[in-house]
VOBA-1610 file (N, C-alpha, C; in pm, whole numbers, padded with zeros to 5 digits, always signed):
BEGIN
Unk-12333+01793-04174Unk-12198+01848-04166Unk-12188+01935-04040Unk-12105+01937-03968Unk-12077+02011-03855Unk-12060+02166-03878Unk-12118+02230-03770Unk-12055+02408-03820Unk-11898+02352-03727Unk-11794+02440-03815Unk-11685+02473-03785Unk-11645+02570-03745Unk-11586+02567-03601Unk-11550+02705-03539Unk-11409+02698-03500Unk-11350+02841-03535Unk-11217+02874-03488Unk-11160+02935-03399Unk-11118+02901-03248Unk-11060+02996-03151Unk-10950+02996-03147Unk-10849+03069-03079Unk-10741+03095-03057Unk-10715+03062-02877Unk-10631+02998-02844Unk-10654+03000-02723Unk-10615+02855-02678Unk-10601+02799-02550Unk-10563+02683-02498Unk-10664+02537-02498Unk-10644+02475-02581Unk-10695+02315-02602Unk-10771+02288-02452Unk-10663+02252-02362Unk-10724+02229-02154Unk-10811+02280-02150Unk-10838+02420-02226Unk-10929+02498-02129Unk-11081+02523-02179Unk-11093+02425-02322Unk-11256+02395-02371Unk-11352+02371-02326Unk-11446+02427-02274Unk-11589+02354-02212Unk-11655+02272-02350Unk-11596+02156-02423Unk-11634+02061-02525Unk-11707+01936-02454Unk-11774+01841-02492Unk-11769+01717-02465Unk-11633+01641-02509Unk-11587+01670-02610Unk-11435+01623-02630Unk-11342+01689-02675Unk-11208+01665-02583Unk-11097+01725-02706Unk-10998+01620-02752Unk-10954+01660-02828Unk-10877+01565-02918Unk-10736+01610-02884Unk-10664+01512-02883Unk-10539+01490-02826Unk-10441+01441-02912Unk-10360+01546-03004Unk-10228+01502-03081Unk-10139+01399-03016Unk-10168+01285-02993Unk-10076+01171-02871Unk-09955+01168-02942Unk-09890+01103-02872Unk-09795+00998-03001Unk-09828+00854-02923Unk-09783+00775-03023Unk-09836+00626-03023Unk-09848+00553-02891Unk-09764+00548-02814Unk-09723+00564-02701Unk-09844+00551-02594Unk-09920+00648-02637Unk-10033+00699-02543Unk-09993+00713-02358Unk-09888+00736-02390Unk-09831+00801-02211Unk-09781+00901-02227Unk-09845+00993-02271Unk-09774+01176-02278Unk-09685+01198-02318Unk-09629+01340-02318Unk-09553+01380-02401Unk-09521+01527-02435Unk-09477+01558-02499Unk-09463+01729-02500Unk-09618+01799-02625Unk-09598+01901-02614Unk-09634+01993-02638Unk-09842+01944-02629Unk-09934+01966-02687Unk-10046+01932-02682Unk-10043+01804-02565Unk-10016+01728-02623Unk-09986+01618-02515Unk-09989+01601-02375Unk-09877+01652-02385Unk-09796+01662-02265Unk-09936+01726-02180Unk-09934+01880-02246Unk-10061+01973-02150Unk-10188+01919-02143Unk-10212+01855-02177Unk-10381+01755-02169Unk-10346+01674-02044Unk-10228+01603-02062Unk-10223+01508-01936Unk-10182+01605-01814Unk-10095+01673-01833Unk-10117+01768-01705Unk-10232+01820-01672Unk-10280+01888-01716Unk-10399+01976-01669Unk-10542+01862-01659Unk-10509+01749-01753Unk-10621+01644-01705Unk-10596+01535-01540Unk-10480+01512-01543Unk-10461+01459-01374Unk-10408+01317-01438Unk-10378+01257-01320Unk-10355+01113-01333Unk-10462+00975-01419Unk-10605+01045-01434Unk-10746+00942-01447Unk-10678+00919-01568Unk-10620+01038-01690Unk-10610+01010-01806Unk-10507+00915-01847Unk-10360+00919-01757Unk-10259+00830-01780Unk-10314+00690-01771Unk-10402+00668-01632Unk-10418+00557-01591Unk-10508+00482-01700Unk-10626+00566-01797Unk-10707+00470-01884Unk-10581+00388-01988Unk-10500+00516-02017Unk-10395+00532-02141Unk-10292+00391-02102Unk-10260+00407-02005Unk-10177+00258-01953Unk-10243+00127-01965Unk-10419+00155-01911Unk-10504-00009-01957Unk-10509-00034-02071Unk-10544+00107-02196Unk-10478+00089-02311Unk-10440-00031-02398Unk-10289+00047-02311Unk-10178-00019-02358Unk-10156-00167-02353Unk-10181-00199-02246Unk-10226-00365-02133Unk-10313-00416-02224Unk-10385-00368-02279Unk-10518-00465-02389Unk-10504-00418-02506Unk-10557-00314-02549Unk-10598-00342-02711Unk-10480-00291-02775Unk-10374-00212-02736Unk-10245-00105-02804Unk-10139-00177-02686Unk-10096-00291-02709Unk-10008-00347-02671Unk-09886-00237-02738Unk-09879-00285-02886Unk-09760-00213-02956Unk-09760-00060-02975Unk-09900-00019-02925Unk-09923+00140-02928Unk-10040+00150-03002Unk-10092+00284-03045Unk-10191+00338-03114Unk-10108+00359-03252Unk-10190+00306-03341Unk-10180+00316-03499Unk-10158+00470-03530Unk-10085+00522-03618Unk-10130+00632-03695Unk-10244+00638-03787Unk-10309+00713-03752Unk-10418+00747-03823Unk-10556+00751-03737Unk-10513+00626-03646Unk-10632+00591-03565Unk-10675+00675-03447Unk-10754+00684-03355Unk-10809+00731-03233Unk-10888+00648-03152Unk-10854+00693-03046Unk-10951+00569-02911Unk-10952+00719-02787Unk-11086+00701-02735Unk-11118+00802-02621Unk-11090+00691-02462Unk-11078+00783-02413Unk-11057+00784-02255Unk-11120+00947-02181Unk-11150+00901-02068Unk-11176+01023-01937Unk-11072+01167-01945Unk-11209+01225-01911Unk-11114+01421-01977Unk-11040+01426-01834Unk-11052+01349-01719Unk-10946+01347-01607Unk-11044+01482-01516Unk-10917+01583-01521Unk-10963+01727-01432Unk-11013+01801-01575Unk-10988+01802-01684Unk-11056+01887-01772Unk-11193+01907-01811Unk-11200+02069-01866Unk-11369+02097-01844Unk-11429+01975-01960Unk-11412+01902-02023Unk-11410+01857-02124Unk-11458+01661-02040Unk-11587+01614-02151Unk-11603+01440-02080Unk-11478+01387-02125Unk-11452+01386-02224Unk-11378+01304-02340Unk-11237+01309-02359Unk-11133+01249-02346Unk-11052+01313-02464Unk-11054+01216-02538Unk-11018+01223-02688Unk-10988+01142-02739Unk-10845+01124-02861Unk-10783+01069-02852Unk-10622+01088-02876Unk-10622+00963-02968Unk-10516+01058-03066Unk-10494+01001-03178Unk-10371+01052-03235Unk-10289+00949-03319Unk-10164+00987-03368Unk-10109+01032-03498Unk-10071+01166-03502Unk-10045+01274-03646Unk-09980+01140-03710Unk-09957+01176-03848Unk-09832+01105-03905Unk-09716+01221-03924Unk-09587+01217-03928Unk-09450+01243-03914Unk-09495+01303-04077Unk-09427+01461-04076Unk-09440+01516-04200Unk-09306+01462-04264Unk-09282+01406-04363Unk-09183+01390-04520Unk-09209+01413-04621Unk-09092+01507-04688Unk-09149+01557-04831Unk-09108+01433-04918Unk-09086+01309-04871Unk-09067+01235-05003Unk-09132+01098-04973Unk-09260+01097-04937Unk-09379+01023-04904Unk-09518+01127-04830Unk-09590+01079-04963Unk-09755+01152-04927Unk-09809+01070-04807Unk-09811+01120-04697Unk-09909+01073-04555Unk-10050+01147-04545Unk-10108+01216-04614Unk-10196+01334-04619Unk-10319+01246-04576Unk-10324+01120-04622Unk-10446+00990-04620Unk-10442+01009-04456Unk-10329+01009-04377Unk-10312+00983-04227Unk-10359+01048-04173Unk-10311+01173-04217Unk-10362+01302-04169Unk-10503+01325-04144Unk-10576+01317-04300Unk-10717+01362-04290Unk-10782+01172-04221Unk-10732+01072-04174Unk-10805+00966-04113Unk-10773+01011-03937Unk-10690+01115-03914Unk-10670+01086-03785Unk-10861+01217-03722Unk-10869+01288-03797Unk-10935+01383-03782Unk-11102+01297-03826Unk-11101+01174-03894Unk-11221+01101-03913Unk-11229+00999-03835Unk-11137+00934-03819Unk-11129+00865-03686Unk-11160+00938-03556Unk-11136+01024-03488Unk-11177+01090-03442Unk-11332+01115-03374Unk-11361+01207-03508Unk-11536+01192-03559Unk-11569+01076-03492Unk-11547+00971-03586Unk-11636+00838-03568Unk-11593+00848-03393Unk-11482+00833-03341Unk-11481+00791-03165Unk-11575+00918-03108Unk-11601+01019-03170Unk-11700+01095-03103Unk-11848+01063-03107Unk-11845+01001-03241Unk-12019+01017-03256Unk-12015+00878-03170Unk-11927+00746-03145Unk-11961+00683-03065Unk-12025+00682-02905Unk-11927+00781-02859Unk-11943+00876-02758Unk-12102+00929-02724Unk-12119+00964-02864Unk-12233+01096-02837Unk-12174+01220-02853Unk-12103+01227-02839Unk-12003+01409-02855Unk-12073+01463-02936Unk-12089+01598-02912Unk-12185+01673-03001Unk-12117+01804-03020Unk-12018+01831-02968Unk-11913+01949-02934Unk-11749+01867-02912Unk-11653+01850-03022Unk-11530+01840-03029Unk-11432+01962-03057Unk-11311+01973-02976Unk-11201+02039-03005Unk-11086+01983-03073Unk-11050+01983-03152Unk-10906+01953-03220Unk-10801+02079-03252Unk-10688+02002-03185Unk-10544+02097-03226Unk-10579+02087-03358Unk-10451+02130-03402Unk-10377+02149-03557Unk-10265+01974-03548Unk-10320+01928-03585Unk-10277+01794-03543Unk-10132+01802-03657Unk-10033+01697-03602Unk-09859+01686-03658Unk-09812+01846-03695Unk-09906+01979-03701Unk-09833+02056-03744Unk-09716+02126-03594Unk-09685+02060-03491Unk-09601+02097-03431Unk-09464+02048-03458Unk-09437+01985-03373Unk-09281+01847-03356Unk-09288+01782-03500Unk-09424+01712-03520Unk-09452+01629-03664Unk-09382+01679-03749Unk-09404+01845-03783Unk-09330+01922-03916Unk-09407+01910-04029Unk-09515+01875-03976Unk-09615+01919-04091Unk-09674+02102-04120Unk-09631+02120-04235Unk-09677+02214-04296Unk-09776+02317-04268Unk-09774+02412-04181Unk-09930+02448-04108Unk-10042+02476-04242Unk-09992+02527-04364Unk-10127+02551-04417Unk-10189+02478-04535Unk-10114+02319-04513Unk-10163+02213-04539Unk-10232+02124-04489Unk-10138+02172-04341Unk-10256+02080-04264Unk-10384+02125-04247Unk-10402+02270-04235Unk-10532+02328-04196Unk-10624+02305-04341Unk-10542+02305-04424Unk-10619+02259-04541Unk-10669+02118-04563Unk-10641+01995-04465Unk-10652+01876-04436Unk-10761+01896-04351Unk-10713+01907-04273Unk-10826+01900-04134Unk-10962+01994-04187Unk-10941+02126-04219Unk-11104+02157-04298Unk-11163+02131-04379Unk-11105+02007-04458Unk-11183+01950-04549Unk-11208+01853-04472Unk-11163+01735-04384Unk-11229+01672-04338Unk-11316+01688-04240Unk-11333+01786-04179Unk-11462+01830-04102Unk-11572+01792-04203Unk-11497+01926-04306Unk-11644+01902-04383Unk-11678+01786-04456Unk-11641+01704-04509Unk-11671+01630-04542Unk-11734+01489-04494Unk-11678+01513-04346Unk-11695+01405-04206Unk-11861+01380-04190Unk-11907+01260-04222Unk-12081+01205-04179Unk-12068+01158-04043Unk-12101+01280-03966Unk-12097+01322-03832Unk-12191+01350-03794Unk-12230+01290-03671Unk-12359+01376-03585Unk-12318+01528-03464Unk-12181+01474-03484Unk-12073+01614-03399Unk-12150+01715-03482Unk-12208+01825-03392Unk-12268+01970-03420Unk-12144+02039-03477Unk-12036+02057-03343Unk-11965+02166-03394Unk-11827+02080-03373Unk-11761+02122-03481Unk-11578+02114-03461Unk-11507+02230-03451Unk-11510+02189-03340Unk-11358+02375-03326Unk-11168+02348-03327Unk-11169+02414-03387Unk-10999+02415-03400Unk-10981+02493-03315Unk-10895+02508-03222Unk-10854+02549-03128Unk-10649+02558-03130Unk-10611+02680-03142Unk-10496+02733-03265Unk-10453+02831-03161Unk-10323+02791-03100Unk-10210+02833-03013Unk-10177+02990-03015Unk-10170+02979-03164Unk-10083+03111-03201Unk-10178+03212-03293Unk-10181+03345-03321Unk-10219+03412-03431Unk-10216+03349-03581Unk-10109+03365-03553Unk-10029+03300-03719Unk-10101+03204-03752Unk-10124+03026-03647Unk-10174+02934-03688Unk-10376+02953-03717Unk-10389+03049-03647Unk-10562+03074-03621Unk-10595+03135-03756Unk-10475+03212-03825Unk-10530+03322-03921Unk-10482+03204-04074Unk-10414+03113-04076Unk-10395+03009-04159Unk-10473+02909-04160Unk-10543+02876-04063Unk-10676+02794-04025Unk-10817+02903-04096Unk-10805+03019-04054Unk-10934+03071-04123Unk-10894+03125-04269Unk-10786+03118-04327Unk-10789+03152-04459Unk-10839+02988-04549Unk-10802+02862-04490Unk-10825+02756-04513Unk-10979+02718-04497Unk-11051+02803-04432Unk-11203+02812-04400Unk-11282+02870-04502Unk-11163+02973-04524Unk-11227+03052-04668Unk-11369+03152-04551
//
């Protein structure tokens, strides 16, 4: 099981082997997490994200799923991007949720990654619930048969860092 660590602070700016990238399906950027990965990563990252698209994600990246590409300019080898599911209170997606964060895993340990960062994945734009999701995502750390050492959440705001570590217990 991975130790789990919690910072507060900017996703770009991880010295990780990978960070994980809230995409949307798309995989050509976008706002918020997104958006700032591909900026601060450079053009290398659009350009894998476009061959992508050209071969295996013709119609886009699945929800749930993840595929890595080049960290670009970031301190980071990896990113690897994957798509939240859309929060609705009148359909359970929670399965999506905790597969986008194991999917993940698995594209890391393919990797080798031994050090991953993950947002708070759909809890922005998505409208997912922040202290459900953090209750998603820390159970699937833990539960994740991973050779990843450490998973760090990496949490924008106070509010979201201190709802992530009450979810840590």
């Amino acid at each position: 099981m991975p130790e789990i660590t919690l910072v507060r602070g900017d996703i770009t700016e991880q010295q990780v082997d990978a960070i994980v990238n809230a995409a949307n399906s798309a995989l050509l950027g976008g706002g918020g997490v997104d958006g700032a990965i591909h900026r601060r990563g450079g053009p290398e990252i659009l350009a894998e994200c476009r061959a992508l698209r050209a071969s295996s994600y013709g119609r886009g990246l699945p929800t749930g799923q993840a595929v890595a590409t080049t960290a670009g300019l970031l301190p980071a080898r990896w990113v690897i991007h994957t798509v939240g599911p859309v929060y609705t209170g009148s359909e359970d997606r929670s399965h999506l949720l905790r597969s986008c964060y194991l999917s993940s895993l698995a594209i890391a340990d393919g990797l080798g990654a031994r050090t991953v960062a993950f947002p708070a994945i759909s809890t922005g734009v998505y409208g997912w619930p922040m202290g459900d999701g953090a209750r998603i995502a820390v159970a699937a750390a833990r539960q994740a048969d991973s050779a990843v050492r450490e998973v760090r959440f990496v949490l924008h705001t106070a509010a979201a860092y201190e709802i992530f570590a009450t979810a840590l217990g």
